[in-house]
N, C-alpha and C positions, 0 to 999 in steps of 0.2 A: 504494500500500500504506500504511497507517494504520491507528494501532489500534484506530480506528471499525469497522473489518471484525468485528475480534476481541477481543472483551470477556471481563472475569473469567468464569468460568463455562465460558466454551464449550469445547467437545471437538472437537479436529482429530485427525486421522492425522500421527501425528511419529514420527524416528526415534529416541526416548527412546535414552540411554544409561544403560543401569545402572550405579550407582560399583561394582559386583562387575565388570565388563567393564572400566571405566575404571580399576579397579585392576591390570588384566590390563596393560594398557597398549593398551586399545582405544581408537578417538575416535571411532567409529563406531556406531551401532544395527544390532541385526542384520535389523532389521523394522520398519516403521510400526506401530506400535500407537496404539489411542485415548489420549490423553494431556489433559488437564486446562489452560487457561490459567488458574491458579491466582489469579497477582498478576500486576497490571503496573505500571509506574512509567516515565514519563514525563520524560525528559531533551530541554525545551524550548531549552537551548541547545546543545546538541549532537545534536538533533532527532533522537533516539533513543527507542526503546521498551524498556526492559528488562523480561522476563518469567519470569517462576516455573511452570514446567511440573513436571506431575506425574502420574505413570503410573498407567493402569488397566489390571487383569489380569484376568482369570476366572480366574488361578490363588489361593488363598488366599497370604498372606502367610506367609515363612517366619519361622523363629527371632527374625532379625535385624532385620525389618523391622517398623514401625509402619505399620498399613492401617486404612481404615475400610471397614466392608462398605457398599456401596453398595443402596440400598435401591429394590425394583422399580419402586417409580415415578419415580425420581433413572434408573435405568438405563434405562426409556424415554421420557425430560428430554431423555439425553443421546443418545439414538440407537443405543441398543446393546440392540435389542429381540430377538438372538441369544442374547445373553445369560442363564442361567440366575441365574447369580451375579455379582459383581464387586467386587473392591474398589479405593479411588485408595491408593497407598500417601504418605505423608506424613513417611518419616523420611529421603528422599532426593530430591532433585528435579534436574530441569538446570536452568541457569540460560543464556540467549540475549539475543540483542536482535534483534527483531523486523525490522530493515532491513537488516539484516548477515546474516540468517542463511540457512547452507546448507540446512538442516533443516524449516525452518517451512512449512508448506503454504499459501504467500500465493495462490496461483491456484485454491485449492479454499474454498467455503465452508465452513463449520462442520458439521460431522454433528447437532450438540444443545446443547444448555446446560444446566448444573445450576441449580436452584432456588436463589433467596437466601438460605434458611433452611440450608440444605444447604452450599450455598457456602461461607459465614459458617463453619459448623463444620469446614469443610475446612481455610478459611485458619487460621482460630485453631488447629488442630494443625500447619500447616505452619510457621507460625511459631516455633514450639517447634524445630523444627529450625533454621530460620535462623539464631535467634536462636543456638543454638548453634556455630554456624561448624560444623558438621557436616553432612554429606551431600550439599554442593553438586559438582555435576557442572557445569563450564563449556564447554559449548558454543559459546563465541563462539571467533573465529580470528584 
């Protein structure tokens, strides 16, 4: 397992936690959904992969939430040709590390990847969160 599998961009089935569930005092997802490898970052002395995941919904975004609509040809990029609609949401994300984690689908490949252009304007709103110490869900154990 290596992060050569799984690059920015791509879309796995994960079991995303919402910080509205994690505020419940859940640690668990209720569901695989498609989910976004948004960022990774690469910890060579402790040969670890830390990861920035971020959830896609066909539901719209509520109140609370910062989403981008994902755009039809981003939605069949990524594999999600079911899909009428979809957005990644961007004001909350989990955060893993990819050789530790319970969650991470290492024995499946990727369903899709989003485009660079696309990518690029995903991370630069997720950042915005980061940046804020706001939204992180940690997943690691």
């Amino acid at each position: 397992m290596t992060i050569d599998q799984y690059k920015e961009g791509h879309i796995v089935r994960y079991a995303y936690l919402w910080k509205w569930q994690r505020d419940l005092g859940r640690d668990e997802g209720e569901k695989d959904r498609p989910a976004c490898v948004a960022l990774t970052f690469r910890n060579d002395a402790q040969n670890l992969t830390h990861l920035v995941m971020l959830a896609i919904s066909g539901t719209p975004p509520t109140a609370d939430q910062t989403a981008i609509e994902i755009p039809q040809l981003e939605l069949k990029r990524a594999g999600l040709t079911d899909a009428k609609r979809g957005w990644i949401t961007v004001s909350e994300y989990n955060y893993d590390i990819l050789e530790q984690s319970w969650d991470f689908p290492i024995n499946s490949p990727p369903q899709g990847r989003f485009s660079r252009p696309f990518l690029k304007k995903v991370q630069a709103a997720a950042l915005v969160t980061i940046r804020s110490k706001k939204g992180r869900v940690d997943r690691t154990r």
